[in-house]
C-alpha angles and dihedrals in degrees: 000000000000110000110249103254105237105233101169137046118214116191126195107215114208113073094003107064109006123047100246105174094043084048084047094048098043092064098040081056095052088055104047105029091170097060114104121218098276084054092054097051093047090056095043083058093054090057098040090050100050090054104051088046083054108049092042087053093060097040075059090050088236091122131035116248113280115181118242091258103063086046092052085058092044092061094042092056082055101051082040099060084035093064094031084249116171132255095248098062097046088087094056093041090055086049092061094102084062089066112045121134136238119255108239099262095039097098110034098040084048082056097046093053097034079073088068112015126051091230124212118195107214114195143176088221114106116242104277095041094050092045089055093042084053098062099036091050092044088236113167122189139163091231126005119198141194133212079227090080088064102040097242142047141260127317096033104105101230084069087061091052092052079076097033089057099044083050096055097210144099110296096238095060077065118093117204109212116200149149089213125080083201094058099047094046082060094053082049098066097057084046100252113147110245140214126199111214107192108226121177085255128042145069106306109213116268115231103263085054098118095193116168094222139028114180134191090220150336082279089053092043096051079048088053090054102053092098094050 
């Protein structure tokens, strides 16, 4: 059988091609300059933690759908009331995913690949967060989307065919690039072909992923499709 020809990149944001946690970090860190490094990481995973209950709870359809951003306050109100933080840093402190930064080889390695591939960032933000992330991170795409547009969040599968409907082809001439095996199970089961970037932070593959492609980097990665 002939190999699908990939003619479309589709990039997940958070964690693949920003810094979340550090960004994360850094604010909580603004807010709270007294904290050592133990106290940071506790209330990273207070955050962390909120989020990904919460976006689990409305995939589920426990929950209705909340845009990131609203999410993102409501985990700063609880770091905040954790390190007896203020109330007027809790705003800043919601607005940190607007200010994450790229990882070395992100734009660059976006650029590189812009010159073959239409690319579609595919994120979990909400539109105006993504569009500001976006700017402060020097992203450039041909076309940036939000699990807003489908009411819920990845890995629920009517996120994937956003992509798969503004590129107008078959879902397996797509490649999902991600940092997260989570994120790219869930492009598999709407049939897109997957590639697994390694980032510091993420969800490594477990050994039954049968991803087609695992890349270093965004550079290693632009190297691995060159076949394709």
């Amino acid at each position: 059988m002939a190999v699908p020809v990939v003619e479309a990149l589709v990039f997940d944001v958070l964690g693949t091609l920003v810094d979340e946690p550090a960004g994360i970090r850094a604010a909580i860190g603004e807010a709270a300059p007294d904290l050592d490094g133990l106290g940071l990481e506790a209330l990273l995973g207070i955050w962390q933690r909120h989020i990904a209950h919460e976006q689990e709870r409305i995939v589920a359809g426990e929950r209705p759908f909340t845009p990131s951003a609203a999410l993102d306050r409501e985990a700063a109100v609880l770091v905040a009331e954790a390190a007896g933080i203020g109330d007027g840093a809790v705003e800043r402190l919601a607005g940190a995913g607007r200010r994450l930064r790229p990882w070395p080889d992100t734009v660059a390695g976006l650029a590189r690949l812009a010159e073959r591939f239409p690319i579609i960032g595919l994120s979990n933000a909400d539109r105006p967060t993504l569009l500001r992330l976006n700017a402060h991170a020097g992203l450039r795409w041909h076309q940036a989307l939000s699990a807003e547009e489908a009411g819920t969040y990845k890995p629920a599968p009517e996120v994937y065919r956003l992509a798969v409907e503004a590129a107008g082809v078959a879902p397996e001439r797509l490649l999902m690039v991600a940092a997260h095996a989570w994120d790219l199970r869930g492009a598999q089961a709407v049939g897109m072909r997957t590639a697994y970037v390694a980032r510091p932070v993420g969800d490594p593959p477990a050994p039954q992923d049968g991803f087609d492609l695992r890349a270093d980097g965004l550079d290693d990665l632009a190297g691995r499709l060159e076949p394709f």
